[in-house]
C-alpha positions as CSV (number, residue, x, y, z in Angstrom):
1,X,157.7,73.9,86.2
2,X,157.3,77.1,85.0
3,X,160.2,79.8,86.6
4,X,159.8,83.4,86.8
5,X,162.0,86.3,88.5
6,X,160.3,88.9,90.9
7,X,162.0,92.1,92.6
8,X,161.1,92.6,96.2
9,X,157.3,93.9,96.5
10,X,156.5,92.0,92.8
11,X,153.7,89.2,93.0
12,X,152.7,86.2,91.2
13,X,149.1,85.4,91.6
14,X,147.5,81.9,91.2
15,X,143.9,81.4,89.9
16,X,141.8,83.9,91.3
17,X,142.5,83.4,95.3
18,X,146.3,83.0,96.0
19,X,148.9,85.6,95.5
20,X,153.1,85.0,96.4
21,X,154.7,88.5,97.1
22,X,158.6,88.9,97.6
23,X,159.3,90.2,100.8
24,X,162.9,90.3,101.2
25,X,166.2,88.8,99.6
26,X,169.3,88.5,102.0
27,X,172.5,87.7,100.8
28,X,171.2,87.1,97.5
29,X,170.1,83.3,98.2
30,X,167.8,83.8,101.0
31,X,163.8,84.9,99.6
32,X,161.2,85.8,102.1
33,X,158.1,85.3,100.1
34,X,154.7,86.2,101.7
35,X,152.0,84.1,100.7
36,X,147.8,85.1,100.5
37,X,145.2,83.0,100.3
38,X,141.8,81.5,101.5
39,X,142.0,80.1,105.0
40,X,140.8,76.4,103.6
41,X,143.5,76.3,101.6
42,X,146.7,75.2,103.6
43,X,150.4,76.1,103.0
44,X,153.2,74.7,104.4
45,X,157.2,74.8,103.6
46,X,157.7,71.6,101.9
47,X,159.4,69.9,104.8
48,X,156.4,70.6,107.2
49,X,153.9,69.1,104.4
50,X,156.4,66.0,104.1
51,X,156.1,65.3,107.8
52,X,152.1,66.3,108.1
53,X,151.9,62.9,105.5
54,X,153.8,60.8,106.9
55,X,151.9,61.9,110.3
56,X,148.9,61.1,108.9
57,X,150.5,57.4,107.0
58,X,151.0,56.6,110.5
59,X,147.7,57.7,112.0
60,X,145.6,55.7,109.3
61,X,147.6,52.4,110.1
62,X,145.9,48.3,110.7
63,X,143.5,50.2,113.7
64,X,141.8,52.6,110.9
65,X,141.9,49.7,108.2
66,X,140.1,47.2,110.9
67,X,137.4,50.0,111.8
68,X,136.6,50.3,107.9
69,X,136.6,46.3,107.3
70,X,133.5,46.4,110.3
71,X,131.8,49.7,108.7
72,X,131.7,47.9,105.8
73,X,130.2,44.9,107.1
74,X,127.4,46.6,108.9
75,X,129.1,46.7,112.4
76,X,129.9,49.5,114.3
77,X,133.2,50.5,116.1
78,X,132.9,48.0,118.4
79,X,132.5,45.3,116.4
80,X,129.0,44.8,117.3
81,X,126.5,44.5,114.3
82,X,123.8,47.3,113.7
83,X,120.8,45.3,112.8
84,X,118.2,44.7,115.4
């Protein structure tokens, strides 16, 4: 991990595309960080990206794993075959 300090209005930029500016410090523990980059690229506060995950864990469960096992197989998503 690498670990830099910033002052409020300092950046760190990341490849070519995403830049992290300080915003504000209160009470010397709280950093408002504003963060730039590419709309395809999403951000999230760790504890939003945690949940989005385990969202999509649960999304992806036996139905999805079923509908691939009958893609694979040559049947569509009803089960019915695709040859004629």
């Amino acid at each position: 991990m690498l670990v830099l300090r910033r002052k409020i209005g300092q950046a760190i930029q990341i490849n070519d595309d995403i830049r992290i500016v300080i915003q504000d410090v209160q009470n010397e523990h709280i950093v408002r960080i504003g963060i730039e980059a590419p709309a395809e690229i999403p951000v999230h506060r760790l504890e939003i990206y945690n949940l989005i995950q385990e969202e999509n864990k649960s999304a992806g469960g036996a139905g999805a794993l079923d509908w691939l096992k009958g893609a694979s197989n040559g049947s569509d998503s009803d089960g019915n075959s695709d040859e004629t």
